[in-house]
C-alpha positions in Angstrom: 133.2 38.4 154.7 129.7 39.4 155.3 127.2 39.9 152.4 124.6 42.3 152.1 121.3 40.8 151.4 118.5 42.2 150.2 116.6 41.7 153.1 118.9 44.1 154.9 118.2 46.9 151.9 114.5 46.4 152.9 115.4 46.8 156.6 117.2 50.3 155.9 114.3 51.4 154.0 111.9 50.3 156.3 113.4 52.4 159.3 114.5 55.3 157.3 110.6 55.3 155.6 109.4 55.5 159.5 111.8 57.7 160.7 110.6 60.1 157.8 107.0 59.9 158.7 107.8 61.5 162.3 108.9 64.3 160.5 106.2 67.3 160.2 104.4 68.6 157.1 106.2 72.2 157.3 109.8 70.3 156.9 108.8 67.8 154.3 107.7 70.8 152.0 110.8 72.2 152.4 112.7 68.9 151.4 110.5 68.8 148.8 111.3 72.5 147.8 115.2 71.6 148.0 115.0 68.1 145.7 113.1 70.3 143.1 115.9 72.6 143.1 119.0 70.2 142.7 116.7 68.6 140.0 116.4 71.6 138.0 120.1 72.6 138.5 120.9 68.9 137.5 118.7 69.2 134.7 120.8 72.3 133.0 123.6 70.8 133.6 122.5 68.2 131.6 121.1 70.5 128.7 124.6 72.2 129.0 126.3 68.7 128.2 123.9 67.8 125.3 123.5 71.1 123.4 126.3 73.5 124.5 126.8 76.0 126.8 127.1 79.3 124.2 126.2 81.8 126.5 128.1 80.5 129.4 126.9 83.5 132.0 123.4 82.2 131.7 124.2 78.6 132.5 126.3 79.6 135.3 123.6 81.9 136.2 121.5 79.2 136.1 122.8 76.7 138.2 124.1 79.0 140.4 120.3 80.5 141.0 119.3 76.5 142.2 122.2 75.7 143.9 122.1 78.7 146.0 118.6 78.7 146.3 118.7 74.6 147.7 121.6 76.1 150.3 119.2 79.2 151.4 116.4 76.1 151.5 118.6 73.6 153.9 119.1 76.6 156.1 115.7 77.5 156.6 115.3 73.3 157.5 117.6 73.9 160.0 116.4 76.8 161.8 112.7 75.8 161.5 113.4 72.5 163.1 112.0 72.4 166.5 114.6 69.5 167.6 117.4 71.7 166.5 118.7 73.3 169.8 120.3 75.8 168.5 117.6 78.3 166.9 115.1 77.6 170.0 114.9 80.9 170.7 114.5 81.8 166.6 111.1 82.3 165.4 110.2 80.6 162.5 108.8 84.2 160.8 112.3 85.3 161.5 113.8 82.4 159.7 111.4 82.8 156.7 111.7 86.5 156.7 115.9 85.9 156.5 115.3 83.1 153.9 113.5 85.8 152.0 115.8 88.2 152.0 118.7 85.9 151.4 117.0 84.9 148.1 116.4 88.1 147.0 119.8 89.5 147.1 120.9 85.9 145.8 118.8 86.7 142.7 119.9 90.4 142.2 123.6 89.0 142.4 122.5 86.6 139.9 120.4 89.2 137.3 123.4 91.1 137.7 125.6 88.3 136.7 123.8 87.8 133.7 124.7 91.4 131.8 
């Protein structure tokens, strides 16, 4: 049976910590952008757990609005990566401009939710 060592922790962290500093400013931001969401989303739920969830529409609405906005985020990762073969011919305005969109009638679905 084969242990797992701390040194080999450090090792995974190491590569993955060099891998990630390959990765250009644009994408990082957008990583960044995508955390912050889950956090926030993670952060009603937890207010949900501790205090209630009385009007239920506006958690939902809630976590809904930063769930779907991370998934609208990832997207945009994928299509503004320049490794990614597939969008090649996609130009990262396009991308953005469908990202915006997507959001906004993400949000009206959501204000609409709410009553």
């Amino acid at each position: 049976m084969v242990k797992s060592t701390s040194k080999d922790a450090q090792d995974l962290f190491r590569s993955l910590r060099s891998a990630y500093s390959a990765t250009p400013t644009n994408l990082k931001i957008i990583d960044l952008y995508v955390v912050f969401a889950v956090f926030t989303a993670l952060i009603q739920v937890a207010y949900m757990a501790m205090v209630g969830s009385f009007p239920f529409n506006s958690f939902l609405s809630g976590v809904l609005s930063c769930i779907g906005t991370a998934v609208l985020a990832v997207c945009l990762r994928i299509q503004v990566n320049k490794e990614n073969k597939e969008f090649k011919d996609l130009a990262p305005e396009r991308a953005f401009a469908d990202f915006v969109l997507c959001n906004l009638v993400l949000h009206l679905v959501i204000i609409n939710f709410l009553g």
